[in-house]
HTML snippet that shows the backbone in 3Dmol.js (N, CA, C, O; Angstrom):
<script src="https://3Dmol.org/build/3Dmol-min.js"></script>
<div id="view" style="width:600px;height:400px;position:relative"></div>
<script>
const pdb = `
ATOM      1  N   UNK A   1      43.533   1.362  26.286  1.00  0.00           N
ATOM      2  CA  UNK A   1      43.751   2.314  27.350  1.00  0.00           C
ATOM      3  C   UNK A   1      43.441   3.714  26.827  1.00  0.00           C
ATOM      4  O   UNK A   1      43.777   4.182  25.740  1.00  0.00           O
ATOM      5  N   UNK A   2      42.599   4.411  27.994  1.00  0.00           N
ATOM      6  CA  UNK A   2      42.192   5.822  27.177  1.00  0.00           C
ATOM      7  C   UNK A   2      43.746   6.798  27.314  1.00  0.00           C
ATOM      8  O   UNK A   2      44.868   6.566  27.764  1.00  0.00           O
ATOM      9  N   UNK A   3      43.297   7.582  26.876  1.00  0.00           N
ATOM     10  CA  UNK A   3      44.691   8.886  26.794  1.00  0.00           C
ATOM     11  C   UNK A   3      44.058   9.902  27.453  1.00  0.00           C
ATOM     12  O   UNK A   3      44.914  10.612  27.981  1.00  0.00           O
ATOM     13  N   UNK A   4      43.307  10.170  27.596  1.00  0.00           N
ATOM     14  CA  UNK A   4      42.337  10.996  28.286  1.00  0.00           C
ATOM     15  C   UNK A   4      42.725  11.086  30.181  1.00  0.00           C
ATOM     16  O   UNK A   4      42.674   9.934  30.613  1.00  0.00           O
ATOM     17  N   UNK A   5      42.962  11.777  30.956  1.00  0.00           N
ATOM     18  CA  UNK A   5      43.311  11.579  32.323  1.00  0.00           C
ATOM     19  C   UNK A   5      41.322  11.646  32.880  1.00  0.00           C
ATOM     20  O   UNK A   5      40.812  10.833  33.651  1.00  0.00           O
ATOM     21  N   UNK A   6      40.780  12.510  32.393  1.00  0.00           N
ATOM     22  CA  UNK A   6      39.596  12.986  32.673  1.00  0.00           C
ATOM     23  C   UNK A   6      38.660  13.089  31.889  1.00  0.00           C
ATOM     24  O   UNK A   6      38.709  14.237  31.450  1.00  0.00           O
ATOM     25  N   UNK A   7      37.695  12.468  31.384  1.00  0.00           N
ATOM     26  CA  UNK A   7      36.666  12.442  30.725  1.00  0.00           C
ATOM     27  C   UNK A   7      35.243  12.818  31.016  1.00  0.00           C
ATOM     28  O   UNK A   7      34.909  13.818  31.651  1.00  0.00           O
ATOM     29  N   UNK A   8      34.395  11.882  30.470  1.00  0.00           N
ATOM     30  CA  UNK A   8      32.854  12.424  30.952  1.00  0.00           C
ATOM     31  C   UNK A   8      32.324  11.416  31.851  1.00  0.00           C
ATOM     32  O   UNK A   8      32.294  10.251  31.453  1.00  0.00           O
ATOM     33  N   UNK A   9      31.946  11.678  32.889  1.00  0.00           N
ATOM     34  CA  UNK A   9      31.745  10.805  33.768  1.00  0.00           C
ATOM     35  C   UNK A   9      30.945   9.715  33.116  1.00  0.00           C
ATOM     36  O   UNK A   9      30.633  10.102  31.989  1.00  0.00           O
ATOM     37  N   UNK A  10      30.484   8.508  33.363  1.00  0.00           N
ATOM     38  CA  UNK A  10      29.929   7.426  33.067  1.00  0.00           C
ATOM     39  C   UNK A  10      28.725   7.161  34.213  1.00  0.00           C
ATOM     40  O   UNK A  10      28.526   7.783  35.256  1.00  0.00           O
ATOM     41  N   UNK A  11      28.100   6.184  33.732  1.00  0.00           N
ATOM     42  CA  UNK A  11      27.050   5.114  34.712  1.00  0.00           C
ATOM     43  C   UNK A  11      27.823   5.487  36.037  1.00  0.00           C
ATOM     44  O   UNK A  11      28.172   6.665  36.124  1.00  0.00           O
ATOM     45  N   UNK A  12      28.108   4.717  36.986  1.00  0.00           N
ATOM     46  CA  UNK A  12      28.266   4.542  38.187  1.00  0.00           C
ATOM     47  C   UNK A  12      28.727   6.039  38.337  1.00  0.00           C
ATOM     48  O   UNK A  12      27.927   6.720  38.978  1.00  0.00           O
ATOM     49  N   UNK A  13      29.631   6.569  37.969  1.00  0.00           N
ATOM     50  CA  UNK A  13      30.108   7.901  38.216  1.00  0.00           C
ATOM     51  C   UNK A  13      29.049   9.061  38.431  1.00  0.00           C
ATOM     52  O   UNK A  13      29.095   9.960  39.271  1.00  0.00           O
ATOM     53  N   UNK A  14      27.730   8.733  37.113  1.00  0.00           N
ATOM     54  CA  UNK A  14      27.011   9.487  37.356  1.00  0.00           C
ATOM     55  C   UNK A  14      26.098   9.315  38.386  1.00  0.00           C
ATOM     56  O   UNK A  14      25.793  10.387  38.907  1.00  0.00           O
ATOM     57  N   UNK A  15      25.445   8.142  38.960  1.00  0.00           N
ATOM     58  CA  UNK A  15      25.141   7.323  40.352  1.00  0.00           C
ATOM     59  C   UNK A  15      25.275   8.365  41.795  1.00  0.00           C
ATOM     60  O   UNK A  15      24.549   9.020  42.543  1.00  0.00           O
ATOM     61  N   UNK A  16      27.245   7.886  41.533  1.00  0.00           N
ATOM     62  CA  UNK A  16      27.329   8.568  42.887  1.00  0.00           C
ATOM     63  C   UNK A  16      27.193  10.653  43.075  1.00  0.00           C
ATOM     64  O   UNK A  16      26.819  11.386  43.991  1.00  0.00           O
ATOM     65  N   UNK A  17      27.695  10.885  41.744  1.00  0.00           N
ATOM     66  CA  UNK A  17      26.982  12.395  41.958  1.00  0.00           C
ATOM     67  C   UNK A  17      26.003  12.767  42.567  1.00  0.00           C
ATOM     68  O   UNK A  17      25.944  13.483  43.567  1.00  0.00           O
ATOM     69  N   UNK A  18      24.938  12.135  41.786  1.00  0.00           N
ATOM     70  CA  UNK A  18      23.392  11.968  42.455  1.00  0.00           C
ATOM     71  C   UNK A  18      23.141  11.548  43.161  1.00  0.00           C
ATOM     72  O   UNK A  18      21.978  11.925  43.304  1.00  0.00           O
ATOM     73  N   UNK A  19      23.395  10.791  44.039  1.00  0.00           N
ATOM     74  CA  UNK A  19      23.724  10.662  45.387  1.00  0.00           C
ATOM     75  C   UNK A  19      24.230  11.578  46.356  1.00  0.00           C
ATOM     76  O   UNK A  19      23.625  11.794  47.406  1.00  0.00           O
ATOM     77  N   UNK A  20      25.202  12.075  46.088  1.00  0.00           N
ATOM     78  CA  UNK A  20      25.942  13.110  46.485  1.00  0.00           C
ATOM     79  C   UNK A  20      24.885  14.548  46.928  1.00  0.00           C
ATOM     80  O   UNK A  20      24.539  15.195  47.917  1.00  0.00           O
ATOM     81  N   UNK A  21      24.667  14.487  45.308  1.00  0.00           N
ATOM     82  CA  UNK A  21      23.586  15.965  45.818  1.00  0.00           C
ATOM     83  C   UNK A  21      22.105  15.892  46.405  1.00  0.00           C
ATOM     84  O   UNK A  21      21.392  16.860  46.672  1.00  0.00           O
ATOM     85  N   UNK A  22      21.767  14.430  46.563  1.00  0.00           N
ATOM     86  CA  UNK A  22      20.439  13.895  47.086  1.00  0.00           C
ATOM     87  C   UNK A  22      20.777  14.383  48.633  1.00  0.00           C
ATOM     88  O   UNK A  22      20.022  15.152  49.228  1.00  0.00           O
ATOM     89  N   UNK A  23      21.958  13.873  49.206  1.00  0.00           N
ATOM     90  CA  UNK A  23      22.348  14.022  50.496  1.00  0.00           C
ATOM     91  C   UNK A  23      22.923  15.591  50.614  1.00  0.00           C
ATOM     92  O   UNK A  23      22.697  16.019  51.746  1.00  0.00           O
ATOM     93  N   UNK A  24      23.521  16.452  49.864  1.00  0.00           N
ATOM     94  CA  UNK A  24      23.676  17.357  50.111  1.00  0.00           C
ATOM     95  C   UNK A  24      22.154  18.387  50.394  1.00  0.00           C
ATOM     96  O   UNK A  24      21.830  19.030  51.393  1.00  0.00           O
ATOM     97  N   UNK A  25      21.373  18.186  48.930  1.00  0.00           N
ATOM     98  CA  UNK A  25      20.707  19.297  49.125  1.00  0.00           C
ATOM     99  C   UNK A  25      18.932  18.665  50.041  1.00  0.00           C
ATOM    100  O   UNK A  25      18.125  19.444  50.549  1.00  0.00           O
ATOM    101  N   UNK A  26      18.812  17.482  50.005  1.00  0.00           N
ATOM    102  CA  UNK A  26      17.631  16.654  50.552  1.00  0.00           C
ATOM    103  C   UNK A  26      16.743  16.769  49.331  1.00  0.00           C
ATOM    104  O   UNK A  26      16.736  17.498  48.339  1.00  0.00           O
ATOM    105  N   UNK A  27      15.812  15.527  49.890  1.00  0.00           N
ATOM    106  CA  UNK A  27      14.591  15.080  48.858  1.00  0.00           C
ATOM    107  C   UNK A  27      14.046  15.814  48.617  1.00  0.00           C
ATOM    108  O   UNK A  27      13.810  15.888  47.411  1.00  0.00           O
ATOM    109  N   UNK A  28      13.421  16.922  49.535  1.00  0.00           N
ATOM    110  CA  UNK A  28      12.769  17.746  49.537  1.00  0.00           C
ATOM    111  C   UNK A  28      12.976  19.370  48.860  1.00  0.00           C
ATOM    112  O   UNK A  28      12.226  20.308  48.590  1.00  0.00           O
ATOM    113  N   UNK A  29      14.418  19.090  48.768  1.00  0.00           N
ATOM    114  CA  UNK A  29      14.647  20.795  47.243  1.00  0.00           C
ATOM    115  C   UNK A  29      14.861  20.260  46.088  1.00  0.00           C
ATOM    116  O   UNK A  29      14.581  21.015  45.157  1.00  0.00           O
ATOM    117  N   UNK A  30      15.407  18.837  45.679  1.00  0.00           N
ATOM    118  CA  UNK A  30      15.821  18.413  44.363  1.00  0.00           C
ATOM    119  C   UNK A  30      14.371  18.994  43.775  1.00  0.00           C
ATOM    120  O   UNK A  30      14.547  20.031  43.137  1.00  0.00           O
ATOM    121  N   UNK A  31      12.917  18.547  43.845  1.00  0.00           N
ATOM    122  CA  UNK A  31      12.486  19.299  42.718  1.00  0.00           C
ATOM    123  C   UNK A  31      12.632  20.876  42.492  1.00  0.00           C
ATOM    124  O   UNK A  31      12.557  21.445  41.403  1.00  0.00           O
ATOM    125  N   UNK A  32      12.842  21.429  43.656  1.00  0.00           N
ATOM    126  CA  UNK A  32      12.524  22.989  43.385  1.00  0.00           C
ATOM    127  C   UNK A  32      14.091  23.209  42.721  1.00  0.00           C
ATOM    128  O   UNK A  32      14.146  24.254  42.073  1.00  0.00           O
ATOM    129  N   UNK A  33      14.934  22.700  42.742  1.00  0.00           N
ATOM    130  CA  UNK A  33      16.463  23.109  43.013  1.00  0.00           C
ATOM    131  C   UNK A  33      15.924  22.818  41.082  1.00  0.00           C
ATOM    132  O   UNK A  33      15.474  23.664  40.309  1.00  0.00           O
ATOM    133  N   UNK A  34      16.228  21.195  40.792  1.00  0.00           N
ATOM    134  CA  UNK A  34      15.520  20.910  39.074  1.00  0.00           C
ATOM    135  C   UNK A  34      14.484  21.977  38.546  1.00  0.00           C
ATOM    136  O   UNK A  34      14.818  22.239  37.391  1.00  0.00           O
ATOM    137  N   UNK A  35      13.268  22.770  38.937  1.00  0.00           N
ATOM    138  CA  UNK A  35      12.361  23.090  38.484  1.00  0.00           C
ATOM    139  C   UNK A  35      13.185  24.559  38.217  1.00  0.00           C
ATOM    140  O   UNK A  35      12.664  24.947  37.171  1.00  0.00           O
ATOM    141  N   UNK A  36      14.175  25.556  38.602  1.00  0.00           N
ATOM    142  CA  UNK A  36      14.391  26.253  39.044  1.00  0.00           C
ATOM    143  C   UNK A  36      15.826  26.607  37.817  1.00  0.00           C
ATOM    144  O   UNK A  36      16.260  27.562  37.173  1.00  0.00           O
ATOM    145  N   UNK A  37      16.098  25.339  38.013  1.00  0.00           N
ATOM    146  CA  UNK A  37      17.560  24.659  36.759  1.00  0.00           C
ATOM    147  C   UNK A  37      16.771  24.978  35.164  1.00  0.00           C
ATOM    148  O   UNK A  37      17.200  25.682  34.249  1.00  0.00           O
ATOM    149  N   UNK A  38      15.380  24.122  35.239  1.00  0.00           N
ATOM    150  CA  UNK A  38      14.851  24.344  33.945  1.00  0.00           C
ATOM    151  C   UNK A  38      14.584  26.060  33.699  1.00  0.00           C
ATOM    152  O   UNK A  38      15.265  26.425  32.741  1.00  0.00           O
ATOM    153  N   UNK A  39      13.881  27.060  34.227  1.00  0.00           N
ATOM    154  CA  UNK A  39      13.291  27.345  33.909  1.00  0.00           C
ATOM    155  C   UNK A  39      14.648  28.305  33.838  1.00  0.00           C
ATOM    156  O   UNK A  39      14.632  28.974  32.806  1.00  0.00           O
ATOM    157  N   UNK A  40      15.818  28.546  34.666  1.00  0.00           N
ATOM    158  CA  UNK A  40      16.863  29.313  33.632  1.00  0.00           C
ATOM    159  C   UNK A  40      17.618  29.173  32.427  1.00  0.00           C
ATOM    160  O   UNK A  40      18.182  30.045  31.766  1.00  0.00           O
ATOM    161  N   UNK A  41      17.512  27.485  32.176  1.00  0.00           N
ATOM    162  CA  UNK A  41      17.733  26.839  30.551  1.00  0.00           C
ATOM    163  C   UNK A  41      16.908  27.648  30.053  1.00  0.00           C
ATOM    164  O   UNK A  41      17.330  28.798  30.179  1.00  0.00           O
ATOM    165  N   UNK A  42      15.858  27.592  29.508  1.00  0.00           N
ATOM    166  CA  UNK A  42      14.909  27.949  29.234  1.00  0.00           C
ATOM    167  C   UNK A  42      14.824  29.777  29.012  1.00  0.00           C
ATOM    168  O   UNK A  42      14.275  30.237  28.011  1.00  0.00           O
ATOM    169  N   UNK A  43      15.316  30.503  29.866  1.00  0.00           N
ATOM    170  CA  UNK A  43      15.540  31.967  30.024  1.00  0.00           C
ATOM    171  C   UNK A  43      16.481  32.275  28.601  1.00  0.00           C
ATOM    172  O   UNK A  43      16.404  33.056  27.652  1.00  0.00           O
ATOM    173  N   UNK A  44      17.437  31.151  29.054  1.00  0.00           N
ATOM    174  CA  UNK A  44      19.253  31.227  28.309  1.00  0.00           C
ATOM    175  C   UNK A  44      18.776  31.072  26.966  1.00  0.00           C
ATOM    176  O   UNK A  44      19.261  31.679  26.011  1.00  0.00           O
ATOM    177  N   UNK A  45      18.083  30.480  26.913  1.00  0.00           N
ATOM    178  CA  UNK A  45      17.998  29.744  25.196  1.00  0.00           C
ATOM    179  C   UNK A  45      17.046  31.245  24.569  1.00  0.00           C
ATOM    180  O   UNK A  45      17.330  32.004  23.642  1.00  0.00           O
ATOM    181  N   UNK A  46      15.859  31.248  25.513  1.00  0.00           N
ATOM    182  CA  UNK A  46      15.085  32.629  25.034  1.00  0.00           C
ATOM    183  C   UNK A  46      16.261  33.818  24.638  1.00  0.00           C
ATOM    184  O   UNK A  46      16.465  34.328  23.536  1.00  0.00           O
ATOM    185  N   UNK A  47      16.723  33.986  25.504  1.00  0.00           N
ATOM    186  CA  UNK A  47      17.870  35.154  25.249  1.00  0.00           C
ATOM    187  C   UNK A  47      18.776  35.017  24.167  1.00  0.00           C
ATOM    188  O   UNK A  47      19.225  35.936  23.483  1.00  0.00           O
ATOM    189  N   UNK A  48      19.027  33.735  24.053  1.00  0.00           N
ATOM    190  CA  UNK A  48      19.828  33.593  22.428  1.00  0.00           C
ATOM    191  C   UNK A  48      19.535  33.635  21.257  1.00  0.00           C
ATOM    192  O   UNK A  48      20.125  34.006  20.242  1.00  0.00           O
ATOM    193  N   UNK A  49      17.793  32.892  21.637  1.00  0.00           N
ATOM    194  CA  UNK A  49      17.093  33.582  20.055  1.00  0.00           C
ATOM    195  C   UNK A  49      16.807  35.255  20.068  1.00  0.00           C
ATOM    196  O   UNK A  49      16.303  35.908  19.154  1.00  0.00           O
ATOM    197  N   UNK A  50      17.159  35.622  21.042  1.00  0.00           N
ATOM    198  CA  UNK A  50      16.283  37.389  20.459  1.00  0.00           C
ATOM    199  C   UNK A  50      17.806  37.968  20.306  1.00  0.00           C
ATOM    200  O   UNK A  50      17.815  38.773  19.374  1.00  0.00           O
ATOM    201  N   UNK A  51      18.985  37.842  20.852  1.00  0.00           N
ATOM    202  CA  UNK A  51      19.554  38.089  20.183  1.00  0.00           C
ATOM    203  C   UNK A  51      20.093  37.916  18.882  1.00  0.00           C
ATOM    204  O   UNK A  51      20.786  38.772  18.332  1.00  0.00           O
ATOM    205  N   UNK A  52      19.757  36.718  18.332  1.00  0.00           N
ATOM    206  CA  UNK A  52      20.332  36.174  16.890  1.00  0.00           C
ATOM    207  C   UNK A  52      19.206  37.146  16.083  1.00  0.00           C
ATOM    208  O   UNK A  52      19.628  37.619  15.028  1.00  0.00           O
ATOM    209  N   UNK A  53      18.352  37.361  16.317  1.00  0.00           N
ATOM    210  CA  UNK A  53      17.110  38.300  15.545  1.00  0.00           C
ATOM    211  C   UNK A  53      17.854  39.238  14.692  1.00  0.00           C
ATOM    212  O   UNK A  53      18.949  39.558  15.155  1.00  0.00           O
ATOM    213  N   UNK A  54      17.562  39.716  13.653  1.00  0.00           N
ATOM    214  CA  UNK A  54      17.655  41.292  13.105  1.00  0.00           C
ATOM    215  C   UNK A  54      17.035  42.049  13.933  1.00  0.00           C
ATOM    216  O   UNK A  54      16.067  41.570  14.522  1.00  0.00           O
ATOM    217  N   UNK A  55      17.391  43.274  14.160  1.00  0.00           N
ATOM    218  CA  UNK A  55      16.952  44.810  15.029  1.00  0.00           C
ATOM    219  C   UNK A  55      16.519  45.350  13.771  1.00  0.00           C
ATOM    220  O   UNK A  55      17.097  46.308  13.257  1.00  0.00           O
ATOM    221  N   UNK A  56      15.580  44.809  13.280  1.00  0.00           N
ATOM    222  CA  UNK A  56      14.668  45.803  11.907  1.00  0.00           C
ATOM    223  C   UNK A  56      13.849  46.887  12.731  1.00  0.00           C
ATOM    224  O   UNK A  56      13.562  47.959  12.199  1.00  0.00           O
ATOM    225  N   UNK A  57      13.468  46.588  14.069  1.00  0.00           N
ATOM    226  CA  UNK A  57      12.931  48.164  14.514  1.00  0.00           C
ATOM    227  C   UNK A  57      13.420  49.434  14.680  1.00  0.00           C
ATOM    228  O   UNK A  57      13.047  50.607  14.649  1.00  0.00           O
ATOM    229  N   UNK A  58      14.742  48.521  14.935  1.00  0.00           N
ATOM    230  CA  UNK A  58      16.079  50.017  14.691  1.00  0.00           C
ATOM    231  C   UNK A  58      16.535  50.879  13.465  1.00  0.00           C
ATOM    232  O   UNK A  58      16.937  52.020  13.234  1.00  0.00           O
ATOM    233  N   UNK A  59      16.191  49.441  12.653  1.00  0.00           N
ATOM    234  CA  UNK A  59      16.267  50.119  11.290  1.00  0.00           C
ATOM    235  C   UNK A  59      15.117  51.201  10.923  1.00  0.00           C
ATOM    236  O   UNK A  59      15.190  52.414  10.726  1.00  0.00           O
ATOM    237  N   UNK A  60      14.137  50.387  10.910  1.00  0.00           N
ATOM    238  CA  UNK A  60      12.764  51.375  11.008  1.00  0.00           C
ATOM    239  C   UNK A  60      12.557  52.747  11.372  1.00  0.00           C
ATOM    240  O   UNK A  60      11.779  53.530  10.827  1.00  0.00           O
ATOM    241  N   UNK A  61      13.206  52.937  12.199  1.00  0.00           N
ATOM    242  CA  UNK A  61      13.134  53.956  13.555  1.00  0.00           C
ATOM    243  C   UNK A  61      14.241  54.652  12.728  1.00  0.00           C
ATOM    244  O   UNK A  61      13.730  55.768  12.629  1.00  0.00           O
ATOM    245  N   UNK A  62      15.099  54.712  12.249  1.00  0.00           N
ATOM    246  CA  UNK A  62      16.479  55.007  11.587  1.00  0.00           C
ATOM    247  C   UNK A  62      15.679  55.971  10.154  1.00  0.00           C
ATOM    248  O   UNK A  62      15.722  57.180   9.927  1.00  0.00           O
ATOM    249  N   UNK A  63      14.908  54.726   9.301  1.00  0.00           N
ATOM    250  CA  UNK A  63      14.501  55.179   7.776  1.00  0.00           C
ATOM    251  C   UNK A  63      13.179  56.468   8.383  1.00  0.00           C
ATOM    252  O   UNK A  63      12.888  57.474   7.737  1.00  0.00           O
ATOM    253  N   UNK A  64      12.695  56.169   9.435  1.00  0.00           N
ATOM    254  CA  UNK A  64      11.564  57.115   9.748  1.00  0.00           C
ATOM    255  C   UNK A  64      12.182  58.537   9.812  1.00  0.00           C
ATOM    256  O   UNK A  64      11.955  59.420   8.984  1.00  0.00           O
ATOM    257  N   UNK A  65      12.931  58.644  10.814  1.00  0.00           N
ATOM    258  CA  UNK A  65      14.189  59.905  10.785  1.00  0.00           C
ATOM    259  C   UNK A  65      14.695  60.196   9.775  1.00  0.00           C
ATOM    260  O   UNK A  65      14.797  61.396   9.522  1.00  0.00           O
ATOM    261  N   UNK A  66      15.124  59.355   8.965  1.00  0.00           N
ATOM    262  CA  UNK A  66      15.720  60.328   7.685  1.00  0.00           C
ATOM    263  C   UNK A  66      14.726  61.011   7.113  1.00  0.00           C
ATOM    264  O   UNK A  66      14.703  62.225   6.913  1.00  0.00           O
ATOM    265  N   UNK A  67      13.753  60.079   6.802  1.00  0.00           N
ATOM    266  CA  UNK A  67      12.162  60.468   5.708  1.00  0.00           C
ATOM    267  C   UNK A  67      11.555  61.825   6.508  1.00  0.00           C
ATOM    268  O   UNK A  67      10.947  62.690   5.878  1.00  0.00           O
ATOM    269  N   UNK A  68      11.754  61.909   7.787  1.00  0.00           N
ATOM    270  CA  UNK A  68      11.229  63.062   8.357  1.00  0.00           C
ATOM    271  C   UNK A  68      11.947  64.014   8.002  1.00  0.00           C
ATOM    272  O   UNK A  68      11.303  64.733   7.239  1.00  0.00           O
ATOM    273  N   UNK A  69      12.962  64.383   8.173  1.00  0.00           N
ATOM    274  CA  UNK A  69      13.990  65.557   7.796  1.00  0.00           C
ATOM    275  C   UNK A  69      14.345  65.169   6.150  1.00  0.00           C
ATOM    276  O   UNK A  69      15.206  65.834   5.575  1.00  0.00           O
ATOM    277  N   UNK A  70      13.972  64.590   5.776  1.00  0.00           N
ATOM    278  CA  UNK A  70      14.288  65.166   4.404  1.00  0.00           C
ATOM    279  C   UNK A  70      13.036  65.988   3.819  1.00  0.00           C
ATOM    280  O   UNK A  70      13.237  67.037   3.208  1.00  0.00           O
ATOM    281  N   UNK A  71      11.510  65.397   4.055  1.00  0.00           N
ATOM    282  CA  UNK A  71      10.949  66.412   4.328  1.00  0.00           C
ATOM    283  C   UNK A  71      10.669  68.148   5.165  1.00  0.00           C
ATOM    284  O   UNK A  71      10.082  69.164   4.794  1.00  0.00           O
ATOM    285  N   UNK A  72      11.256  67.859   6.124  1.00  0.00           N
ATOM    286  CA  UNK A  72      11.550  68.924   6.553  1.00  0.00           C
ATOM    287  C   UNK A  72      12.214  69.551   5.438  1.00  0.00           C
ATOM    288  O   UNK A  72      11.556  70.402   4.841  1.00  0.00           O
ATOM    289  N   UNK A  73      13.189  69.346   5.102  1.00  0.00           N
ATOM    290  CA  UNK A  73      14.203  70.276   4.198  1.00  0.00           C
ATOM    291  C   UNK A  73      13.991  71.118   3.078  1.00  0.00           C
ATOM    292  O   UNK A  73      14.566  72.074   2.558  1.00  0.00           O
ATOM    293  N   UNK A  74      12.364  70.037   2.767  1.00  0.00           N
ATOM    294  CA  UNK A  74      11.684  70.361   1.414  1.00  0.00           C
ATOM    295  C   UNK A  74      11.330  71.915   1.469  1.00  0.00           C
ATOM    296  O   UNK A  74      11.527  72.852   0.695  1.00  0.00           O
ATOM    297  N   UNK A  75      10.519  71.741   3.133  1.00  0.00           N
ATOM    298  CA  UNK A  75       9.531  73.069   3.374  1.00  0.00           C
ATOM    299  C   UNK A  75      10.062  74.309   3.373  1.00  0.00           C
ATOM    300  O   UNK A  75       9.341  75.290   3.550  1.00  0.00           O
TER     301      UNK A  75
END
`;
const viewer = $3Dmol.createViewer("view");
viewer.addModel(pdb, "pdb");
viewer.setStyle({}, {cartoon: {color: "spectrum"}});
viewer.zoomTo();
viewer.render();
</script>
């Protein structure tokens, strides 16, 4: 016996979902409704790699400014 009240749905469980939203949304949006699903996965994941990135342009942009005014200072 599970201990669990609520788990991950299974086979048949997952069945009637899809069913469910076949009749909710019709034959005719499941692809756009799916095509539409992917391509914001897809956004999400992009957005997580550029944030995990280093901001070395910031740095860049940072060492350029100092190197400028410390020259300046020279003159």
């Amino acid at each position: 016996m599970h201990t669990l009240a609520f788990g991950m749905p299974g086979g048949p469980e997952l069945l009637v979902i899809l069913f469910i939203i076949l009749l909710l949304f019709g034959a005719k949006k499941l692809p756009e409704l799916s095509r539409s699903l992917g391509k914001s996965l897809g956004e999400f994941k992009k957005g997580q790699k550029e944030g995990s990135l280093p901001d070395s342009t910031e740095d860049e942009v940072e060492k350029k400014e100092i190197s400028t005014s410390d020259e300046d200072d020279k003159e």
